[in-house]
Gaussian input, Z-matrix of N, CA and C with variables (Angstrom, degrees):
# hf/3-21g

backbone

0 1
 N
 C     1     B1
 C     2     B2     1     A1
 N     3     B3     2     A2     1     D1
 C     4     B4     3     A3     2     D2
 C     5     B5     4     A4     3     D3
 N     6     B6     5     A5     4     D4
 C     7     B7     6     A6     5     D5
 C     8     B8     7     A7     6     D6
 N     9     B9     8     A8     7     D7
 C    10    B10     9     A9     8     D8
 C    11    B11    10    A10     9     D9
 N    12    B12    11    A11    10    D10
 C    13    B13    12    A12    11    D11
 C    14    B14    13    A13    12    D12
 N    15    B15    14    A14    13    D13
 C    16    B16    15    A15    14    D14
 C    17    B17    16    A16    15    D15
 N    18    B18    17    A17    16    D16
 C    19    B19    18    A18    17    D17
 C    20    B20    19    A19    18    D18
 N    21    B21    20    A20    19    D19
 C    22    B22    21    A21    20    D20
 C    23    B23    22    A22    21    D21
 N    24    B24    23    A23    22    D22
 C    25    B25    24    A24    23    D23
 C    26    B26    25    A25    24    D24
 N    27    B27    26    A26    25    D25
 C    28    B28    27    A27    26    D26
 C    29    B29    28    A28    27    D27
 N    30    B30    29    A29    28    D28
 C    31    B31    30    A30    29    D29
 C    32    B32    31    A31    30    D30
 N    33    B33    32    A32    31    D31
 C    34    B34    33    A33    32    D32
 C    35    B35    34    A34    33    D33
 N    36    B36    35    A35    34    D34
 C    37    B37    36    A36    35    D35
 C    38    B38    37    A37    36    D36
 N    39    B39    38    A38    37    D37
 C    40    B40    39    A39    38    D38
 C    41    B41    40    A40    39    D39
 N    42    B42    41    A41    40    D40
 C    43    B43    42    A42    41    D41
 C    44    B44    43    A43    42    D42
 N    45    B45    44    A44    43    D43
 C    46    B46    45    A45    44    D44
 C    47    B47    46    A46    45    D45
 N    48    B48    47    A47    46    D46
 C    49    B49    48    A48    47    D47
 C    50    B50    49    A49    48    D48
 N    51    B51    50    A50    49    D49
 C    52    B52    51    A51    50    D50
 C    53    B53    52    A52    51    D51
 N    54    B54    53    A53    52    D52
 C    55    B55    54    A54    53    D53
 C    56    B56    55    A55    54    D54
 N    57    B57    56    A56    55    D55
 C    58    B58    57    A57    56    D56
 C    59    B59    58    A58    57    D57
 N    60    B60    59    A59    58    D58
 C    61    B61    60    A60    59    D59
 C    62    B62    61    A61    60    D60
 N    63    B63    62    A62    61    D61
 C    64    B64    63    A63    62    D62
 C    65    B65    64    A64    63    D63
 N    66    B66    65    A65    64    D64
 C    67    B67    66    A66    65    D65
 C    68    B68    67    A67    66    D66
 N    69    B69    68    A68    67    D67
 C    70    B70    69    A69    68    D68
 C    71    B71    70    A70    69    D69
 N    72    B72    71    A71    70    D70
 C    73    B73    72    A72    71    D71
 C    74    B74    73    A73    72    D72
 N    75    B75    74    A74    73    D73
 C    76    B76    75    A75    74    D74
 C    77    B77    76    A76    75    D75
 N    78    B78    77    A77    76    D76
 C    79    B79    78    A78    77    D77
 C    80    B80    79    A79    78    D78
 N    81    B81    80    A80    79    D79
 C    82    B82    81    A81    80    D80
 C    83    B83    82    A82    81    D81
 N    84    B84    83    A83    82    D82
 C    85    B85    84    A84    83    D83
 C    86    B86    85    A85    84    D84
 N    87    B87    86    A86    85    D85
 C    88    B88    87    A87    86    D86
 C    89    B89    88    A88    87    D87
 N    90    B90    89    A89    88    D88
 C    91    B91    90    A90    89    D89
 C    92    B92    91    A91    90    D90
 N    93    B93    92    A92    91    D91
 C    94    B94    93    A93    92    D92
 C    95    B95    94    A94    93    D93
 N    96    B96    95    A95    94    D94
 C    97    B97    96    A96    95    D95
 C    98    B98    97    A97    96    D96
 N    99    B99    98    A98    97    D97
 C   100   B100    99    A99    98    D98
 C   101   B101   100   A100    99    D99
 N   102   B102   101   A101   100   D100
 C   103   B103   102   A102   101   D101
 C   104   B104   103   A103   102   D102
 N   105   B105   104   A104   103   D103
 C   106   B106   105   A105   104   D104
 C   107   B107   106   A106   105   D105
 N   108   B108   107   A107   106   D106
 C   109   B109   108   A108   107   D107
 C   110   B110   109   A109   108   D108
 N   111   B111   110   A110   109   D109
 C   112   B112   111   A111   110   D110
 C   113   B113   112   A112   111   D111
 N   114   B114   113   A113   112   D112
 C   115   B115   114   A114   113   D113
 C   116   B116   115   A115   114   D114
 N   117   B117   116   A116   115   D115
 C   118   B118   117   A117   116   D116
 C   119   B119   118   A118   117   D117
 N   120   B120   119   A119   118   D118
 C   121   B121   120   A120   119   D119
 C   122   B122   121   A121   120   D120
 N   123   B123   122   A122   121   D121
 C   124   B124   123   A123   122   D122
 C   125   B125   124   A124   123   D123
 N   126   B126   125   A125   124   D124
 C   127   B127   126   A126   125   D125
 C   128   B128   127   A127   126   D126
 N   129   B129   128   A128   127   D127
 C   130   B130   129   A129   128   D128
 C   131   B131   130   A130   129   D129
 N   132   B132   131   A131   130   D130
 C   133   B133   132   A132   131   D131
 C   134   B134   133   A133   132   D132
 N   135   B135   134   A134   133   D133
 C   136   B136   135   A135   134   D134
 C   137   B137   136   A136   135   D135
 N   138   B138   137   A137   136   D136
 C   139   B139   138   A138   137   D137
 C   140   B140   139   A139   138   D138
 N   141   B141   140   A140   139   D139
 C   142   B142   141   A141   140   D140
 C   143   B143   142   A142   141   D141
 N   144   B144   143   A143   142   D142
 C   145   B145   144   A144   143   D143
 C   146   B146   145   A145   144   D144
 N   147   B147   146   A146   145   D145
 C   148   B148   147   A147   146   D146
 C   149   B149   148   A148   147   D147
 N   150   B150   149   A149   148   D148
 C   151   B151   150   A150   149   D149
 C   152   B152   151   A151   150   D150
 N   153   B153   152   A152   151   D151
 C   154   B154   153   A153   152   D152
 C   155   B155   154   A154   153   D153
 N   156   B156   155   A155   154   D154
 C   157   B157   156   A156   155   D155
 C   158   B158   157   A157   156   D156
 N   159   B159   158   A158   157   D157
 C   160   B160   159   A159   158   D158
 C   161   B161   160   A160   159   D159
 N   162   B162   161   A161   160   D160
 C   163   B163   162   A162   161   D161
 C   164   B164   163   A163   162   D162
 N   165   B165   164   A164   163   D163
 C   166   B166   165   A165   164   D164
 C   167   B167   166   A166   165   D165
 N   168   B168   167   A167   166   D166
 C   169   B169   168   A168   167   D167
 C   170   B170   169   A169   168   D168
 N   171   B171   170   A170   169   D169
 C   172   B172   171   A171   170   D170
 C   173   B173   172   A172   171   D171
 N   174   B174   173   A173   172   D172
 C   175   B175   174   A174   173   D173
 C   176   B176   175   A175   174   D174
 N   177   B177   176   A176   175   D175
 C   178   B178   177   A177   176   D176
 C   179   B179   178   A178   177   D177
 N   180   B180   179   A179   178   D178
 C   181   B181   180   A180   179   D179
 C   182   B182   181   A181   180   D180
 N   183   B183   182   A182   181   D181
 C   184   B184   183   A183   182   D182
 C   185   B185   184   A184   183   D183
 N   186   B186   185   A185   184   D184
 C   187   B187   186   A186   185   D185
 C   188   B188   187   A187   186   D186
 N   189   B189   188   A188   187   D187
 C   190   B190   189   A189   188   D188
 C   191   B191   190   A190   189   D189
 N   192   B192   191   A191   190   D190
 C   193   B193   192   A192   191   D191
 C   194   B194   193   A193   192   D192
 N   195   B195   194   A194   193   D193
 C   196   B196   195   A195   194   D194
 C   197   B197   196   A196   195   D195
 N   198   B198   197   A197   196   D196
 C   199   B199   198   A198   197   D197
 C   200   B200   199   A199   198   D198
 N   201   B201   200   A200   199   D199
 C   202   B202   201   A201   200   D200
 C   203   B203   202   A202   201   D201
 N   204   B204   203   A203   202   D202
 C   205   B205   204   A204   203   D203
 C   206   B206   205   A205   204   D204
 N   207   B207   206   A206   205   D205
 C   208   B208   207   A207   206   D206
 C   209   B209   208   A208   207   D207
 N   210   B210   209   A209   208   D208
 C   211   B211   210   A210   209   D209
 C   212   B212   211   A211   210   D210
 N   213   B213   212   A212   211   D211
 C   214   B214   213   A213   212   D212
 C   215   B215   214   A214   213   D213

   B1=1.4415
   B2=1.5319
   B3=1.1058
   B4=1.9165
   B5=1.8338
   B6=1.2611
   B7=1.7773
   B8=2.1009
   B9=1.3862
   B10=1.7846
   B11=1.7560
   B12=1.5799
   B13=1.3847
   B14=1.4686
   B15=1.4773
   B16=1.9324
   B17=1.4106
   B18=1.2048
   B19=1.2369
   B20=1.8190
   B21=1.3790
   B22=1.9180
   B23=1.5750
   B24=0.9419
   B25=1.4209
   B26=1.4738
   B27=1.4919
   B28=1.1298
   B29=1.5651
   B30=1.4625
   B31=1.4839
   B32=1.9526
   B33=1.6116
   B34=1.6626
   B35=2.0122
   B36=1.3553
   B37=1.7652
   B38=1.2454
   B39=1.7624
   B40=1.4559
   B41=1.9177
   B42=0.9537
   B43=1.2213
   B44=2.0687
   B45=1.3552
   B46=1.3547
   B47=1.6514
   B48=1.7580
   B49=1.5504
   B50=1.4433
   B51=1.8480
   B52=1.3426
   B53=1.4799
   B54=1.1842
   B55=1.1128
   B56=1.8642
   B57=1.7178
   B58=1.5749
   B59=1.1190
   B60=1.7975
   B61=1.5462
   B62=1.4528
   B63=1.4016
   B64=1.4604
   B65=1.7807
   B66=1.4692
   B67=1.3282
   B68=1.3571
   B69=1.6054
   B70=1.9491
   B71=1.8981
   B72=1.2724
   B73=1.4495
   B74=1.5592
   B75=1.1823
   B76=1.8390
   B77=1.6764
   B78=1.5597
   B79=1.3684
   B80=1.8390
   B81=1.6891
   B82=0.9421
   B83=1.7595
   B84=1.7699
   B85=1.5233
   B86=1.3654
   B87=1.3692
   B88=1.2627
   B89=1.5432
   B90=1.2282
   B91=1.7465
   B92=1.4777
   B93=1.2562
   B94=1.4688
   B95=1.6333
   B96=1.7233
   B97=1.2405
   B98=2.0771
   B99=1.5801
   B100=1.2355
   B101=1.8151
   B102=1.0465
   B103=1.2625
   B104=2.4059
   B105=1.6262
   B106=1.2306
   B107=1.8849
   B108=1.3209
   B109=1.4483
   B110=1.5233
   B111=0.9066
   B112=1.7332
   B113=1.5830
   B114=1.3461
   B115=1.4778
   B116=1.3031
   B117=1.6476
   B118=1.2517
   B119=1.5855
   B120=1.5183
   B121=1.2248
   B122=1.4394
   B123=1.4991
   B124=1.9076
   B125=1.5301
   B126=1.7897
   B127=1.3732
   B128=1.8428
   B129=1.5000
   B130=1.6605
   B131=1.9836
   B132=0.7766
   B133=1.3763
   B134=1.6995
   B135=1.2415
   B136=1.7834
   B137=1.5607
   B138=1.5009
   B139=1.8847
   B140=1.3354
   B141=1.3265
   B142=1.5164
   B143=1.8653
   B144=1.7265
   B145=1.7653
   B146=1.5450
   B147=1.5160
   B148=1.0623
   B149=1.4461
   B150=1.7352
   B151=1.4690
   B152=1.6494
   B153=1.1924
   B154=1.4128
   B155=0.9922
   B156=1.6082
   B157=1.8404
   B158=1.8076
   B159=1.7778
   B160=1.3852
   B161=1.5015
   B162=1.6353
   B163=2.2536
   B164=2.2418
   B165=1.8619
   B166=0.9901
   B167=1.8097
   B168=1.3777
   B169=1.6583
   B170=1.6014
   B171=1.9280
   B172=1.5241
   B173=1.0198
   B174=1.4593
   B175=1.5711
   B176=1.3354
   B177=1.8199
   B178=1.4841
   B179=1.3441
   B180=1.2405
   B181=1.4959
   B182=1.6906
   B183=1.3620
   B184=0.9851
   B185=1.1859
   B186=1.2151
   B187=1.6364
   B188=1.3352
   B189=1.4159
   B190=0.9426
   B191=1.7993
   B192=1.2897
   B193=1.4880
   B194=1.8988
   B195=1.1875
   B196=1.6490
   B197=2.0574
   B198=1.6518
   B199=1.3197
   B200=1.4498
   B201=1.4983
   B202=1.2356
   B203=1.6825
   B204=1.5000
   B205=1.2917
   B206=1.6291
   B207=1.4791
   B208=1.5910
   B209=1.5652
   B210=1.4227
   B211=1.2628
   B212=1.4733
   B213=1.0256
   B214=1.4624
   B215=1.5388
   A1=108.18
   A2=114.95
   A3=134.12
   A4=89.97
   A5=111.13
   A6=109.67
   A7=83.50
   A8=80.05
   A9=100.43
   A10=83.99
   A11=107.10
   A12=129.41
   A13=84.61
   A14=111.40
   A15=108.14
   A16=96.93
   A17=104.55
   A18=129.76
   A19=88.87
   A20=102.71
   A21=105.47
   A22=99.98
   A23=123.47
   A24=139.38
   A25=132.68
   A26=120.56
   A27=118.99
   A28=87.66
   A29=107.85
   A30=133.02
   A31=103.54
   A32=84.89
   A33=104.85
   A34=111.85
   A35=97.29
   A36=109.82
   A37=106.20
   A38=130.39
   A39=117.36
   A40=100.58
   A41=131.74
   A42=130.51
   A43=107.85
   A44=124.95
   A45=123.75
   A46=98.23
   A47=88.63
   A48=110.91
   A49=91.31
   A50=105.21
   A51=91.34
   A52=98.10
   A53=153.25
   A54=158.82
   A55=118.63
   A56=108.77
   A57=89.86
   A58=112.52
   A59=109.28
   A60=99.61
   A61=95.21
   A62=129.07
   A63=131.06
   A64=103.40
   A65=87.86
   A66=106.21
   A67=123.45
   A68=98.78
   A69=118.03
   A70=86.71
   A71=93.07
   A72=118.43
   A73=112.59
   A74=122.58
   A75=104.10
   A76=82.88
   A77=94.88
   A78=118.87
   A79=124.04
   A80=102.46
   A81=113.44
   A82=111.79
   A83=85.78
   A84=112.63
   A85=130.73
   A86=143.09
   A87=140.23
   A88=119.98
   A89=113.19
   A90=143.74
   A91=104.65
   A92=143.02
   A93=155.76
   A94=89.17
   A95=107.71
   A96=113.17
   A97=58.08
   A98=139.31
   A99=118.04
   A100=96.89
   A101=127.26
   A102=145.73
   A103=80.26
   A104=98.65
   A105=112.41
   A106=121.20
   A107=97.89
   A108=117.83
   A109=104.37
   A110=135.72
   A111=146.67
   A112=98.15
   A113=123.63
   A114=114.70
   A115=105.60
   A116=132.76
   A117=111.02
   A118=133.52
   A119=97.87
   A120=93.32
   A121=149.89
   A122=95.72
   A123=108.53
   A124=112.72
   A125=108.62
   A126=78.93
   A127=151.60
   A128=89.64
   A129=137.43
   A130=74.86
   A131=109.59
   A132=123.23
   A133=112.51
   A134=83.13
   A135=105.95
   A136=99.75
   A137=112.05
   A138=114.97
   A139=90.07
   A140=99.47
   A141=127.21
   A142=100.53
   A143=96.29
   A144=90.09
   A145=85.44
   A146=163.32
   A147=125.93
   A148=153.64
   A149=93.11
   A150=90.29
   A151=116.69
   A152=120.82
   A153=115.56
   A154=120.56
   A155=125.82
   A156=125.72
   A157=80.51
   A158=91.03
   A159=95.57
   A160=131.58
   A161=77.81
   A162=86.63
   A163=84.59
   A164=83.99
   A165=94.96
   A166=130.05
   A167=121.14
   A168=117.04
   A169=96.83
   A170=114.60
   A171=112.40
   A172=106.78
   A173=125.72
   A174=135.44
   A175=109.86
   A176=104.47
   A177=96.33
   A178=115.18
   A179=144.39
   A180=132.83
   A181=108.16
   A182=122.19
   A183=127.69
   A184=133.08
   A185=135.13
   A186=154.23
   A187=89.55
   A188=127.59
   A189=151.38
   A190=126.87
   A191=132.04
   A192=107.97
   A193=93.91
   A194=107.03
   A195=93.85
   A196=84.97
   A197=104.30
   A198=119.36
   A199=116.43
   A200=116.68
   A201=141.79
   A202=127.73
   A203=127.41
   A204=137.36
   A205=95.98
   A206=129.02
   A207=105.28
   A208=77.05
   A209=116.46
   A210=126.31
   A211=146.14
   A212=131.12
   A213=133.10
   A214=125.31
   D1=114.20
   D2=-179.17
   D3=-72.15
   D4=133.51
   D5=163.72
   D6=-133.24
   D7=157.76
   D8=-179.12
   D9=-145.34
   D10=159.56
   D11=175.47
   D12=-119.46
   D13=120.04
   D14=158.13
   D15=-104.52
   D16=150.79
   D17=-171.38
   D18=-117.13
   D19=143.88
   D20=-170.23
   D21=-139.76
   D22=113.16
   D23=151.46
   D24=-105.27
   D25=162.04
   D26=-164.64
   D27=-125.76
   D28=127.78
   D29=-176.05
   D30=-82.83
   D31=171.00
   D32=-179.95
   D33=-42.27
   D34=-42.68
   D35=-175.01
   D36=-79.29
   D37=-5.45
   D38=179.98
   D39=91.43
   D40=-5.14
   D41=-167.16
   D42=-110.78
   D43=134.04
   D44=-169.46
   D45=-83.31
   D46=155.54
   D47=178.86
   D48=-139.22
   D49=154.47
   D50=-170.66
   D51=-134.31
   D52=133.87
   D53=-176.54
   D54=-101.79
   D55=102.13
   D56=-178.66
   D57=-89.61
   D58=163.65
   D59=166.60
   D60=-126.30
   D61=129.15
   D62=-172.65
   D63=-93.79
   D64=139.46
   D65=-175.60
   D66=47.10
   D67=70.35
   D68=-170.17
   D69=-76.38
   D70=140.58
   D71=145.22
   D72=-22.10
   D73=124.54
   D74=169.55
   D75=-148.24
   D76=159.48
   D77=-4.92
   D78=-94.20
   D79=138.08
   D80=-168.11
   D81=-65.86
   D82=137.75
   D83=175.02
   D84=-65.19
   D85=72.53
   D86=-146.29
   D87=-59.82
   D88=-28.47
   D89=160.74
   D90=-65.35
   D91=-31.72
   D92=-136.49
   D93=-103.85
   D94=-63.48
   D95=-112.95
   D96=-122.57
   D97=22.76
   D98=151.99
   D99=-113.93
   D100=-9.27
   D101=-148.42
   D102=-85.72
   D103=-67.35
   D104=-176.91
   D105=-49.15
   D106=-40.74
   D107=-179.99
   D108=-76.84
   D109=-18.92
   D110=179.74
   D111=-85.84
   D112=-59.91
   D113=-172.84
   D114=-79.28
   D115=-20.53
   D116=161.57
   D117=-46.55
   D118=-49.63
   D119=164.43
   D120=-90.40
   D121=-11.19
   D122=155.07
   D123=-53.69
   D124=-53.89
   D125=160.57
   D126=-137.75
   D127=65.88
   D128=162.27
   D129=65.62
   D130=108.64
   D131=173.38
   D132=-98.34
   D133=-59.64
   D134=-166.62
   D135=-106.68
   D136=137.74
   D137=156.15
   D138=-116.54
   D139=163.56
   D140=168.94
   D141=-111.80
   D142=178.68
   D143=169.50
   D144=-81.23
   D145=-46.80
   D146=172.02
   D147=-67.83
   D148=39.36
   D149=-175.10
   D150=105.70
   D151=166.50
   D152=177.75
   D153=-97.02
   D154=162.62
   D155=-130.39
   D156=-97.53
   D157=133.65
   D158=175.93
   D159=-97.71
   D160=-19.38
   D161=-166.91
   D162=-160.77
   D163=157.38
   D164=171.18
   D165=-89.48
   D166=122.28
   D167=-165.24
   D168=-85.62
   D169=-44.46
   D170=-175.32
   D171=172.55
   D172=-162.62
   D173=164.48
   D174=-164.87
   D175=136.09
   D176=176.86
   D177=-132.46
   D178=-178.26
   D179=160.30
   D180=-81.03
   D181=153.50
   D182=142.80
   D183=-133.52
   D184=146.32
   D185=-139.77
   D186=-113.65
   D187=164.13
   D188=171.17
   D189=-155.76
   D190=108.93
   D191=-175.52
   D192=-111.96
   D193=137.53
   D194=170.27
   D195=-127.25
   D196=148.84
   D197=147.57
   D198=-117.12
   D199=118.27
   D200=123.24
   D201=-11.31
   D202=95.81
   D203=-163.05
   D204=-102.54
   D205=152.32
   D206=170.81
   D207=-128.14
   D208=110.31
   D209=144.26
   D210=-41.08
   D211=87.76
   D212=174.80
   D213=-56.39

């Protein structure tokens, strides 16, 4: 099972960009991981095509299961 933490912000145009980070630390720090998303954008780390990330929308985990078939 793949887990990613996206991190979600809302860019210069008002529109979200989402940044993953695969295989976050857990369990994740909710203070940590708004603390991180704040200096990203103090200091403009990331652009989107709309512009650079203005404010924080959230962050969540996501899970992932994939199965692998071996075809004959």
């Amino acid at each position: 099972m793949a887990k990613a933490l996206e991190l979600i912000f809302r860019n210069e145009m008002g529109k979200l960009a989402t940044i993953s980070v695969i295989g976050p630390k857990e369990p994740v720090d909710p203070a940590a991981v708004k603390a991180a998303m704040e200096n990203l954008i103090a200091k403009d780390v990331f652009g989107s095509s709309g512009g650079s990330l203005v404010s924080i929308e959230g962050a969540r985990i996501v899970e992932r299961n994939v199965t692998d078939y071996e075809l004959m």
